[in-house]
LUMTORGU-478588 format. One record per residue (C-alpha): residue in three letters; x, y, z. Coordinates in steps of 0.05 Angstrom, whole numbers, padded with zeros to 5 digits, always signed. Example, Ala and Ser with C-alpha at 12.3 -4.5 7.8 and 13.67 -1.06 7.14 Angstrom:
! LUMTORGU-478588
Ala+00246-00090+00156/Ser+00273-00021+00143/
! end
This chain:
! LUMTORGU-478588
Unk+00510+00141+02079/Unk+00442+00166+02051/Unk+00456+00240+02067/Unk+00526+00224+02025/Unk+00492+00274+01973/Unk+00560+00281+01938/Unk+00576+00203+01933/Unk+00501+00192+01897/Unk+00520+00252+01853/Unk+00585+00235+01819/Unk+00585+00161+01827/Unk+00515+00174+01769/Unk+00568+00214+01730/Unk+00626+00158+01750/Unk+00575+00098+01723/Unk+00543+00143+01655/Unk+00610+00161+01632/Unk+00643+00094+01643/Unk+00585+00074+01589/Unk+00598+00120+01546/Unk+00668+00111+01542/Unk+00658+00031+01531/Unk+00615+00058+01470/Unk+00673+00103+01444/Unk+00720+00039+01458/Unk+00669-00004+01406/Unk+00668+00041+01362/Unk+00748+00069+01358/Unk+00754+00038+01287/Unk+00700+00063+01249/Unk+00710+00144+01272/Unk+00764+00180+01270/Unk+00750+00225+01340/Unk+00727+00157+01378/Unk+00798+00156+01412/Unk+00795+00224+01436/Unk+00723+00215+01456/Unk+00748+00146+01483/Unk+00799+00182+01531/Unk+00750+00250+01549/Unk+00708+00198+01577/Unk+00749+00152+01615/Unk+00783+00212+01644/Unk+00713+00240+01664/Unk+00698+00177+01702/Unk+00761+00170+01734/Unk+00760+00247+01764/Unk+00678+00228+01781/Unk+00701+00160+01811/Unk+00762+00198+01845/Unk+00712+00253+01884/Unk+00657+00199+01897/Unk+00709+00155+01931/Unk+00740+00208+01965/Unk+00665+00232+02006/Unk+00676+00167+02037/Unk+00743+00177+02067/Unk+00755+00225+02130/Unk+00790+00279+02085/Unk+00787+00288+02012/Unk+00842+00273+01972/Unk+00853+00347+01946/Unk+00915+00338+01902/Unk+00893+00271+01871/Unk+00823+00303+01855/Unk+00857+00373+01826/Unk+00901+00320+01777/Unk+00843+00286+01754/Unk+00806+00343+01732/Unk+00857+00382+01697/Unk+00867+00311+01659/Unk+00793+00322+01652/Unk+00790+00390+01627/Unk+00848+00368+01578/Unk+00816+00309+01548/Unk+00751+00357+01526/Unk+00800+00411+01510/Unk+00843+00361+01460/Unk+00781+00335+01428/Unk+00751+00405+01409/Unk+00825+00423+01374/Unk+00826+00357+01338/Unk+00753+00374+01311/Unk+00778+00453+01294/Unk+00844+00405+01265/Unk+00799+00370+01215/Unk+00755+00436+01191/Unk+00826+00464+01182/Unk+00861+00407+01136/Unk+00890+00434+01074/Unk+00916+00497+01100/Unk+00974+00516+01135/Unk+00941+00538+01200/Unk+00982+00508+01263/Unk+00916+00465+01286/Unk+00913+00421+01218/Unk+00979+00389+01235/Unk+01003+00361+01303/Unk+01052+00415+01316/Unk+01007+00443+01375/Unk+01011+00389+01408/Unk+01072+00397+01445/Unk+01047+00464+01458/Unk+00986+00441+01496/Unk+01011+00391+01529/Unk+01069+00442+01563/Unk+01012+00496+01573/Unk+00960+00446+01614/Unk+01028+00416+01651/Unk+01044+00491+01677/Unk+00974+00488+01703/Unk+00979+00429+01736/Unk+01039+00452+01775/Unk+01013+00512+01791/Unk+00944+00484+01820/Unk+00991+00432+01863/Unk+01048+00493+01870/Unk+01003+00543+01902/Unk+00995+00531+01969/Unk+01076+00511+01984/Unk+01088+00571+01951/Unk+01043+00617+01987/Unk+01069+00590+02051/Unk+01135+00595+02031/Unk+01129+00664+02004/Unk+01095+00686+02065/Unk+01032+00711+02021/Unk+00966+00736+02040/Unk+00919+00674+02066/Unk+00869+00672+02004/Unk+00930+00684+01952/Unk+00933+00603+01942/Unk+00857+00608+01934/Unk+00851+00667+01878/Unk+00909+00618+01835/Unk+00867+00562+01837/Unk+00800+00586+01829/Unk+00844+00628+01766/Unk+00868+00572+01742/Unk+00800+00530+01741/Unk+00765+00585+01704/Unk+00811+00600+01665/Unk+00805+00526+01633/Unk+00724+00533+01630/Unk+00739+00601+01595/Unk+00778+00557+01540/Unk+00734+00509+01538/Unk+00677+00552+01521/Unk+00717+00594+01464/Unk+00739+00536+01427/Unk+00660+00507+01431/Unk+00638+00578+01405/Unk+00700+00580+01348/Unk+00671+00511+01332/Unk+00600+00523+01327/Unk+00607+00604+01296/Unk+00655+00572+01233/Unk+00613+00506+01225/Unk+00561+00503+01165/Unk+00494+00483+01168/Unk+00520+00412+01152/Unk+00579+00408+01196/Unk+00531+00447+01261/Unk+00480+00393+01251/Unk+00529+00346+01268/Unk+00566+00382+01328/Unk+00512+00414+01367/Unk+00496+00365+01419/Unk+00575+00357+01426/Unk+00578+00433+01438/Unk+00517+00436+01489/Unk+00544+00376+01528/Unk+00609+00396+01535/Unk+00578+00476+01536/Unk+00536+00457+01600/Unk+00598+00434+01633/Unk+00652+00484+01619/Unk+00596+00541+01629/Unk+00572+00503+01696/Unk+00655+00499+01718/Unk+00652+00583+01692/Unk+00596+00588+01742/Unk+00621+00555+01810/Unk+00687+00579+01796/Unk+00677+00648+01784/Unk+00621+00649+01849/Unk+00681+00617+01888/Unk+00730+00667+01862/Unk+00683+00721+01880/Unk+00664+00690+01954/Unk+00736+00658+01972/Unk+00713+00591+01973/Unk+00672+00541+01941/Unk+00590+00533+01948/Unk+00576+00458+01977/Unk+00510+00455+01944/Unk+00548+00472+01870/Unk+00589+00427+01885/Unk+00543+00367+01900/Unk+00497+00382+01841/Unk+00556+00391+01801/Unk+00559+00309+01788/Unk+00488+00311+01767/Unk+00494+00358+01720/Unk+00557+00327+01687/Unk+00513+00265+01684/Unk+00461+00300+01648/Unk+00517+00326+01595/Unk+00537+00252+01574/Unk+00476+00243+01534/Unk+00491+00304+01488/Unk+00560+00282+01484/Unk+00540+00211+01460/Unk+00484+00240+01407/Unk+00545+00285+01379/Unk+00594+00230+01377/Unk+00549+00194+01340/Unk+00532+00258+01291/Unk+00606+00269+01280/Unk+00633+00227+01242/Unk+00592+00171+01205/Unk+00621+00112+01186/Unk+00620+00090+01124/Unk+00605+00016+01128/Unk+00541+00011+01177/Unk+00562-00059+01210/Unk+00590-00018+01279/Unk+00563-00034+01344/Unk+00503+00018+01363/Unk+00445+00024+01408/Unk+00383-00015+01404/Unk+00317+00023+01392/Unk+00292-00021+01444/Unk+00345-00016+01494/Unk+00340+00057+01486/Unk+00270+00064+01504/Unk+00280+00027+01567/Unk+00335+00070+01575/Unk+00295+00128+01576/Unk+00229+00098+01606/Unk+00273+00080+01670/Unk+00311+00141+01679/Unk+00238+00181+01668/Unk+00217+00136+01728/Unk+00269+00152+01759/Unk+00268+00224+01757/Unk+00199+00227+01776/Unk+00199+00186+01838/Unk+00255+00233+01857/Unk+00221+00295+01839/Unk+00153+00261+01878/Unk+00200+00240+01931/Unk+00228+00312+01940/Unk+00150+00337+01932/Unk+00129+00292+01994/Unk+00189+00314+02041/Unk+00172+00383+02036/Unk+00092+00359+02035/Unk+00117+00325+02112/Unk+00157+00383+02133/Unk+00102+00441+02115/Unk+00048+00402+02139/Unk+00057+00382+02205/Unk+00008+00346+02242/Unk-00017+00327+02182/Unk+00050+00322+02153/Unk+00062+00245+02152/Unk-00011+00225+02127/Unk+00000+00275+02074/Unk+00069+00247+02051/Unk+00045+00170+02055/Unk-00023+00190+02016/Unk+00011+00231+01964/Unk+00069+00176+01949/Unk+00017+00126+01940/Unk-00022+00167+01890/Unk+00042+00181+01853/Unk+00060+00114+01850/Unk-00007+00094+01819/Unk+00003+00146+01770/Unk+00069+00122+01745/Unk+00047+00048+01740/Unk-00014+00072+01700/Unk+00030+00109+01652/Unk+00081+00060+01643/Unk+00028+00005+01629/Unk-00011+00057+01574/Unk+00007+00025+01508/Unk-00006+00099+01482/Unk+00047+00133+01518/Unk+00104+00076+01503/Unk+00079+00081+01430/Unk+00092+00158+01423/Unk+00155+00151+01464/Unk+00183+00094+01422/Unk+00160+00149+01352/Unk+00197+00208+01393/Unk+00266+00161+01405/Unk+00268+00145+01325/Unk+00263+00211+01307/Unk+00298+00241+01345/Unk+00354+00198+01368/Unk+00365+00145+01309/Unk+00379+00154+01231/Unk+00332+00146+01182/Unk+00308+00079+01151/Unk+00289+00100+01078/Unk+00330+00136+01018/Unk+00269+00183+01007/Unk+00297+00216+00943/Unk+00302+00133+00914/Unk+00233+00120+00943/Unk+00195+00189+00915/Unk+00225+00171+00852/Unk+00212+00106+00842/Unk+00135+00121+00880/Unk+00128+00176+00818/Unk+00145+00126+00772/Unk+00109+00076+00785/Unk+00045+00130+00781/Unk+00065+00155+00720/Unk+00071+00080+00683/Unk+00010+00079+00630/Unk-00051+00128+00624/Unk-00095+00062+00618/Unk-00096+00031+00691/Unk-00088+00090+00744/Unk-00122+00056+00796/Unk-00081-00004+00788/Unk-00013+00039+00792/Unk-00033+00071+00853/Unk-00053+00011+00884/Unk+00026-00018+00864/Unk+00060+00046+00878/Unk+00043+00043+00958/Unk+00044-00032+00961/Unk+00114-00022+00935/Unk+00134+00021+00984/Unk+00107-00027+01038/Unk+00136-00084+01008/Unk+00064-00117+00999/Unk+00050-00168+00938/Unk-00027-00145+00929/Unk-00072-00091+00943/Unk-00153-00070+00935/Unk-00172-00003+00925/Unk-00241+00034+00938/Unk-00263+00096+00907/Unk-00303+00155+00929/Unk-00362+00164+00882/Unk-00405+00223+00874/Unk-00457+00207+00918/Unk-00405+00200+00976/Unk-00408+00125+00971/Unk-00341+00084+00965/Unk-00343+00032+00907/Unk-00300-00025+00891/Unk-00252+00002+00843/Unk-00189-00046+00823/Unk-00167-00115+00857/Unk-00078-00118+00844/Unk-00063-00190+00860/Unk-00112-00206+00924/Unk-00156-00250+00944/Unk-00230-00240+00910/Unk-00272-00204+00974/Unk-00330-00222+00946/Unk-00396-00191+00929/Unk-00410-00163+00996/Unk-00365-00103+01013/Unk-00406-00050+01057/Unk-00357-00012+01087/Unk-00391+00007+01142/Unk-00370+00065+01181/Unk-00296+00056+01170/Unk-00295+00114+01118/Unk-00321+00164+01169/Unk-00270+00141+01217/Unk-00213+00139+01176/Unk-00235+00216+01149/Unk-00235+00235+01223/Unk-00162+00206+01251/Unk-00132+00202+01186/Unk-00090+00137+01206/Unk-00070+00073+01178/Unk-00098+00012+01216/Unk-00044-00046+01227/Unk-00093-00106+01223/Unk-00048-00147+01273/Unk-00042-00081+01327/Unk-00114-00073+01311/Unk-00122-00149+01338/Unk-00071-00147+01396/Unk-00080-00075+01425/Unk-00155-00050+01393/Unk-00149+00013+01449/Unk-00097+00037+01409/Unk-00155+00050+01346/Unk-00203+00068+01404/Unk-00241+00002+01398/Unk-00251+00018+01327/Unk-00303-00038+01291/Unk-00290-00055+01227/Unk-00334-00095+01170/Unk-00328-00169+01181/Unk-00293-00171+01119/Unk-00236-00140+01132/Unk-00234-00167+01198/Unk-00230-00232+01168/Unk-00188-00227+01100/Unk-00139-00278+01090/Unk-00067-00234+01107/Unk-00095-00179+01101/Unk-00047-00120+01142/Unk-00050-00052+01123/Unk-00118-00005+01106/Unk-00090+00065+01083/Unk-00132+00126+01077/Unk-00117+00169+01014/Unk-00134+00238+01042/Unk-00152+00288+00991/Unk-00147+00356+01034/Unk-00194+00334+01085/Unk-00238+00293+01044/Unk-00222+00219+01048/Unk-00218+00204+00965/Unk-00200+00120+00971/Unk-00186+00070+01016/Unk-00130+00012+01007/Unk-00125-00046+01028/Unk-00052-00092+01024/Unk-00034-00163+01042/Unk+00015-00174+01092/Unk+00091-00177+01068/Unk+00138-00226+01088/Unk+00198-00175+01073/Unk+00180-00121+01123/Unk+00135-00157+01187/Unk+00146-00097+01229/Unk+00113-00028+01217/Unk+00152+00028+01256/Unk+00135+00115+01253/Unk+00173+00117+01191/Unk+00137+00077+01157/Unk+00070+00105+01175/Unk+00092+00172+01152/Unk+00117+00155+01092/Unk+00052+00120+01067/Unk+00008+00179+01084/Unk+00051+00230+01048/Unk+00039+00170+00979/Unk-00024+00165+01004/Unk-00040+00243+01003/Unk+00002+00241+00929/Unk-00041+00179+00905/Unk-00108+00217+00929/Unk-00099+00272+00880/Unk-00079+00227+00819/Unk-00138+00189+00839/Unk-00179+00251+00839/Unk-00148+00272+00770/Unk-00174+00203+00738/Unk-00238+00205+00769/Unk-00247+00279+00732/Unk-00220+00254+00678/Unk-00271+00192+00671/Unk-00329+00238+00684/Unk-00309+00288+00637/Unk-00297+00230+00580/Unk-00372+00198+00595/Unk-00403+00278+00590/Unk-00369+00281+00525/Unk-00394+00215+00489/Unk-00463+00237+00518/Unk-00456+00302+00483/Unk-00429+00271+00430/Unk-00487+00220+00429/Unk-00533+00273+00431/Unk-00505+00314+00376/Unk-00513+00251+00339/Unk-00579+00231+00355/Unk-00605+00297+00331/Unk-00572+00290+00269/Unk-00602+00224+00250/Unk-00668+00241+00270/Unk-00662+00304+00225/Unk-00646+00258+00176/Unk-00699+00201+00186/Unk-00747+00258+00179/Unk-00737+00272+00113/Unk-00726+00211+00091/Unk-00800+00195+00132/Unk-00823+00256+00092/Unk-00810+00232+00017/Unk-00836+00167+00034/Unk-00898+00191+00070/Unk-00911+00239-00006/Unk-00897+00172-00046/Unk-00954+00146-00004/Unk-01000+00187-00008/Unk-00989+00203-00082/Unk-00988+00133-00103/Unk-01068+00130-00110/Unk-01073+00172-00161/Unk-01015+00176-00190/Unk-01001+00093-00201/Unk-01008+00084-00270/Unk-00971+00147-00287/Unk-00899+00126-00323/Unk-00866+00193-00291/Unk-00888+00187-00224/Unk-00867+00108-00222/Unk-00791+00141-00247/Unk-00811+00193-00190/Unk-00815+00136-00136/Unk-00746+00099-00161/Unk-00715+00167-00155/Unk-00740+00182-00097/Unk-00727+00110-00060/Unk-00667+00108-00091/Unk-00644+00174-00055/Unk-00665+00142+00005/Unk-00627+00084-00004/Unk-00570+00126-00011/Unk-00583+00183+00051/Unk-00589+00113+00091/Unk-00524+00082+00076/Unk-00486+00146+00082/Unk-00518+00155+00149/Unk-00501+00080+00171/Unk-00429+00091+00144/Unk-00428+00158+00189/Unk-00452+00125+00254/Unk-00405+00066+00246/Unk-00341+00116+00236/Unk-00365+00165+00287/Unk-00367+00230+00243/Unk-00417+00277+00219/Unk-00413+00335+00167/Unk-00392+00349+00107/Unk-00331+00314+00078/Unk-00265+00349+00095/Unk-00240+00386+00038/Unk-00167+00430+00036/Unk-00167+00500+00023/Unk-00120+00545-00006/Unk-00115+00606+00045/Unk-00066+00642-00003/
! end
């Protein structure tokens, strides 16, 4: 039973496509190719379930397995012309209507009778020994051949759209009609069949079902979301167990041929090396690293996307763009909006490098004492955003990152988010906890550092802009200042001559008219000078001009 190489091999293709075609069942109602998908699968497990069952009995049921797989081929064959079918509606090509159908359901029928045909007729006939032979291995590459045009008519007259959603179909079903193109044409050539192809051939159609279910899924969306589909989480089991599995069987393989290479030491070897690779397994399936980036590499890759990102840019921008008056404040609400978090507090970067309290949206008052600490410096350096609660459960995850007690300790506090200017960290934000959105996924994270990275250069542009404004009223106060002492001067300088004229010039009637004059003057540079300082202006009064 375990050398039964061929039982292992397409009973995994047997149990994989039985799945996949109970997926295809759930979701009939919602896509229009689930029924042909429906029936390419269940006629791929029968004809795996037909060859597995048939390496148990003392001869192979021949005919039985020949009728399943030309029921195969023509499942796969029917689903790639109802896919041309639907590129083709609206024109009066044969494939947008059902009027081939007849048509391929004679033309797979001849082959089926000629497959079961040949050898009764090449005994009959009295023809050469390997004529029976050359039909069949004709006939089964002939039906790879047609596979493989109709996946390359699909994929050559598809569109960028229409390939993006068909070109895990065509690369499943590619590796199996090319794999059938391959052990058929080395059996034509050799007059009969390789065992080993054969064997690994159930493998390999295993490995093909997971293209085929990414491209059913890619085909044809539904439009109402409420049909049955696979859990993130059940997915990444999915794949951590069948990684497991295909290492242990790539160690196991590794130690057989460490046994049979190494003689005396063979054994020792084998048992020492097994152990070691178990170790190393366990370690990587308990790193919380690993399982992280796995679960990040299944979203993207395998699931669709949470966020409308043309409705969340816009309503990001405009949420900036609200009022020149408060731009710390809007930045602080633009990313809290996108994270679904009621408040926010933002730091600064100053001049001197130093990060300064800078706006508080809606939190709870931190207090006097805010020293950062080193967090800046680390947040410059990995550029991440620090989940509070992972931070708590899983701190090797931040590399047993210490923050300020603080922020360790603010009530609901979840979130700190770098705003990366460049590679210059330009704020820091901080946002309470949201009750709409308790789980924080890859998406999520990469979303808030792309608003972060757009909220570090508006931040940038205000802080230029507030400098710039204070080195113009100190200009301005300057220009002033050196008007008014100009003019305290000479107002210093009549009353200084008054002074020292008054001596001998006191009972003189002109000089005392002199002195009112003169004070009176005064009086009057004063007042204009008050009335100049309160309105902000200087010079002469504005007068128009007649240029022509």
């Amino acid at each position: 039973m375990l050398a039964n190489i061929g039982l292992y091999s397409y009973g995994a293709a047997f149990l994989i496509y039985t799945l996949l075609g109970a997926q295809a069942f759930l979701t009939r109602r919602s896509r229009s190719l689930a029924t042909p998908l429906l029936v390419g699968s269940a006629l791929t497990a029968v004809w795996a379930g037909v060859i597995a069952s048939s390496t148990l009995l003392p001869y192979p049921q021949i005919e039985l397995i020949r009728v399943a797989e030309v029921a195969r081929n023509a499942a796969w064959s029917f689903l790639l012309l109802r896919l041309i079918g639907f590129r083709l509606q609206g024109t009066d090509h044969i494939l947008a209507s059902n009027r081939w159908i007849p048509w391929f359901c004679i033309g797979f029928a001849m082959i089926l009778a000629v497959l079961l045909a040949a050898p009764s007729l090449t005994s009959a006939l009295s023809l050469a020994d390997d004529f029976d032979s050359n039909v069949i291995f004709g006939a089964w590459l002939s039906m790879a051949i047609l596979g493989l045009l109709l996946l390359e008519q699909i994929f050559r007259n598809s569109n960028e759209v229409e390939r993006w959603s068909t070109k895990h179909l065509c690369l499943g079903l590619g590796i199996l009609f090319a794999y059938d193109f391959f052990m058929y044409a080395e059996a034509l050539l050799f007059r009969q069949l390789d065992s080993n192809l054969w064997q690994a051939r159930g493998i390999v159609i295993s490995m093909t079902a997971i293209f085929v279910a990414i491209g059913s899924g890619r085909m044809d969306r539904p439009e109402n979301t409420q049909s049955l589909q696979v859990s993130r989480h059940v997915a990444f089991h999915t794949i951590t167990l069948l990684a497991a599995g295909i290492y242990l069987v790539a160690m196991a393989l590794t130690g057989y041929f460490i046994r049979y290479l190494g003689g005396t030491w063979g054994g020792v070897l084998q048992i020492a090396f097994l152990c070691a690779s178990g170790l190393l397994l366990v370690a990587l399936l308990f790193s919380g690293q690993i399982r992280a980036r796995t679960r990040v590499w299944l979203s993207k890759n395998f699931f669709s996307y949470k966020y409308d990102y043309r409705t969340e840019w816009l309503q990001f921008t405009q949420t900036l763009a609200q009022g020149d008056d408060n731009i710390p404040e809007n930045i602080t609400r633009a990313i809290a909006n996108l994270a679904k978090s009621p408040a926010g507090i933002l730091w600064s970067r100053s001049e001197d490098g130093r990060f300064n309290f800078t706006i508080n949206w809606e939190m709870t008052d931190p207090g006097t004492d805010c020293d950062l600490g080193n967090l800046p410096q680390w947040l410059q350096k990995n550029e991440w955003i620090i989940d509070l609660r992972e931070w708590r459960q899983t701190p090797d995850l931040y590399e047993n990152l210490e923050l300020p007690g603080f922020l360790a300790d603010f009530p609901r506090a979840r979130l700190i988010i770098p705003l990366m200017l460049g590679e210059r960290l330009q704020g820091i934000l901080l946002l309470r906890e949201s009750d709409l959105q308790p789980e924080l996924n890859w998406e999520d994270r990469d979303l808030l550092k792309v608003a972060g990275r757009q909220a570090a250069s508006h931040l940038a542009q205000y802080q230029a802009n507030q400098a710039l404004v204070e080195s113009r009223q100190f200009d301005a106060f300057n220009r002033l200042s050196a008007y008014v002492i100009h003019d305290l001067k000479n107002i210093l300088a009549q009353q200084s001559l008054i002074v020292s004229n008054a001596e001998k010039h006191r009972n003189n009637p002109a000089f005392i008219d002199d002195v009112i004059n003169t004070v009176h003057n005064s009086v009057e540079r004063m007042s204009r000078l008050m009335e100049q300082m309160r309105k902000g202006e200087r010079g002469n009064n504005r007068q128009q001009i007649a240029l022509c």
